[in-house]
C-alpha positions as CSV (number, residue, x, y, z in Angstrom):
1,X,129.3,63.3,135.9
2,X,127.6,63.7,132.5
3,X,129.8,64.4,129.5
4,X,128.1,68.2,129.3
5,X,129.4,68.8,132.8
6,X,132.9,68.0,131.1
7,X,132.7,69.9,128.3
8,X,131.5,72.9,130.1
9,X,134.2,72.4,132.9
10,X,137.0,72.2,130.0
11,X,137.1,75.8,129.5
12,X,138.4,75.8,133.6
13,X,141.2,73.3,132.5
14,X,142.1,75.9,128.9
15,X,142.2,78.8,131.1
16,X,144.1,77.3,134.2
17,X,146.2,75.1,131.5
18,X,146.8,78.5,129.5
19,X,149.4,80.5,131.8
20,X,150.9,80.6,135.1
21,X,149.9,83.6,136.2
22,X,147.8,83.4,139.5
23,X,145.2,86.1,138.7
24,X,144.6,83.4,135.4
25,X,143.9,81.1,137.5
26,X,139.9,80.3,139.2
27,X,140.7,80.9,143.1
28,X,139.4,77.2,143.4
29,X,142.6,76.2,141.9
30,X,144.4,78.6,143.4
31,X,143.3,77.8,146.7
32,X,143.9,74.3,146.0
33,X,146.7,72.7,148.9
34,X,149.8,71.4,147.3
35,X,149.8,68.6,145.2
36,X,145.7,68.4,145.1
37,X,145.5,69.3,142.0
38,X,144.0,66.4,139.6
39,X,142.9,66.3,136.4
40,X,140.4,64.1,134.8
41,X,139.7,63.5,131.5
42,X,137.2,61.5,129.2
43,X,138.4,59.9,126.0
44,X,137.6,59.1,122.8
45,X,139.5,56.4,120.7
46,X,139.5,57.6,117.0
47,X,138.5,55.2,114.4
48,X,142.2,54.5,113.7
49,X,143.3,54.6,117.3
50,X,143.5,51.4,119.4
51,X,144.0,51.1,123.6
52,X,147.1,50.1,123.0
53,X,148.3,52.9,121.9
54,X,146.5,55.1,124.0
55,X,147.4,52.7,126.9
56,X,151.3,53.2,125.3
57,X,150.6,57.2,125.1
58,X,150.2,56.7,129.0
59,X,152.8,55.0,130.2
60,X,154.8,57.6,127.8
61,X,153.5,60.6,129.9
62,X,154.0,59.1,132.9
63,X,157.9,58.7,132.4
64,X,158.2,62.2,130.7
65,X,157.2,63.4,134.2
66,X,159.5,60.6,136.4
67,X,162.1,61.6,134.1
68,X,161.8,65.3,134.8
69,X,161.5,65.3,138.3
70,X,157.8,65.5,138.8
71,X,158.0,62.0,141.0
72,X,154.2,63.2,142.8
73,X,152.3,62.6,139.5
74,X,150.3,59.6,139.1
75,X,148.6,58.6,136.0
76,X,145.3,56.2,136.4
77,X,143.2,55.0,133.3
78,X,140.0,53.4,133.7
79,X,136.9,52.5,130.9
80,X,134.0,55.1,131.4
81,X,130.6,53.2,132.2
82,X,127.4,53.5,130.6
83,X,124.2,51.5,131.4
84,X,123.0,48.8,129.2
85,X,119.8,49.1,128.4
86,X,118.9,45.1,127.5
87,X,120.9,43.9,130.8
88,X,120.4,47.3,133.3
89,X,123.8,46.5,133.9
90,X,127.3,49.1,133.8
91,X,129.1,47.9,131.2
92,X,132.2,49.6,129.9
93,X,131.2,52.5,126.8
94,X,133.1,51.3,123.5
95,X,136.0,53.2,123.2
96,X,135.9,56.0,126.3
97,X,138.6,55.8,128.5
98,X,139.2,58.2,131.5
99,X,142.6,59.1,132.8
100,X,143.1,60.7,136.3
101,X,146.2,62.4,136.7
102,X,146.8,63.5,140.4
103,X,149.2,65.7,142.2
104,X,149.5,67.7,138.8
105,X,151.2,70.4,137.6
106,X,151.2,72.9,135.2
107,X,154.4,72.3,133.0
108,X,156.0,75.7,131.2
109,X,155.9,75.8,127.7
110,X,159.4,76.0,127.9
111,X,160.2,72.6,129.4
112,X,158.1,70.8,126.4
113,X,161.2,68.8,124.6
114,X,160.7,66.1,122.0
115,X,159.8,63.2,124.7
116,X,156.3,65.5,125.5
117,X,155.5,65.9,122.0
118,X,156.1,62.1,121.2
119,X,153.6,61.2,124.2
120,X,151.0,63.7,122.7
121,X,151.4,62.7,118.9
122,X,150.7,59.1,120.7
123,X,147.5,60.3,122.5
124,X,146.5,62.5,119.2
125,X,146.9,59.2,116.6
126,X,144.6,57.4,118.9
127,X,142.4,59.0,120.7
128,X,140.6,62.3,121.0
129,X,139.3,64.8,124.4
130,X,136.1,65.0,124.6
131,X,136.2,66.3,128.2
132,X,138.6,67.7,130.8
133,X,138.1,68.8,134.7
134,X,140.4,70.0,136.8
135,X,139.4,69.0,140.6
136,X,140.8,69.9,143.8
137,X,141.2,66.8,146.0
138,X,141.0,66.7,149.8
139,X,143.8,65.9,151.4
């Protein structure tokens, strides 16, 4: 998947992300079986940002979601490969991560406390979005 597919396709995660409304929501989605719903997204570290932190942001999000009940969502991170040109080898892209968050769900507003807006200070001091898809796995 090329980083213009991601971009493009963040616009589905804004408007899915955006309200709870089914009629908001692309029938893909929608459609999509219980628990299917993942959501992948490419990372930047910022220049004062470190893995750790974004690796700490993680682990954060995760247990914001244990802790409120949502025990289906799993949190993966993994470095984004590019090709070397000297080797012709994948190599890991400096400083792109991608986390995959399956069996998600869209969280009210309302039930955003001071834990979820600790784990997204984290993620915004070290890193930014520079893609997001929403996908709809196969069971």
């Amino acid at each position: 998947m090329t980083i213009r597919l991601l971009l493009a396709a963040s616009g589905l995660f804004a408007l899915a992300a955006a309200g709870s409304a089914a009629a908001a929501v692309p029938a893909e989605i929608a459609n999509c079986p219980a628990g299917g719903v993942a959501v992948i997204r490419i990372s930047r570290l910022t220049p004062t940002g470190a893995i750790a932190g974004f690796n700490q942001a993680v682990a954060d999000h995760r247990k914001w979601y244990a802790d409120h009940g949502y025990v289906q969502d799993r949190f993966t991170v993994a470095p984004v490969l590019v090709a070397d040109p000297a080797s012709h080898q994948m190599v890991p892209a400096a400083g792109e991560v991608m986390t995959l968050h399956t069996h998600a769900v869209d969280v009210p507003a309302d039930k955003h406390d001071a834990a979820w807006n600790a784990y997204v200070a984290e993620y915004q001091a070290n890193s930014e979005i520079i893609g997001t898809v929403l996908v709809c796995l196969p069971n």
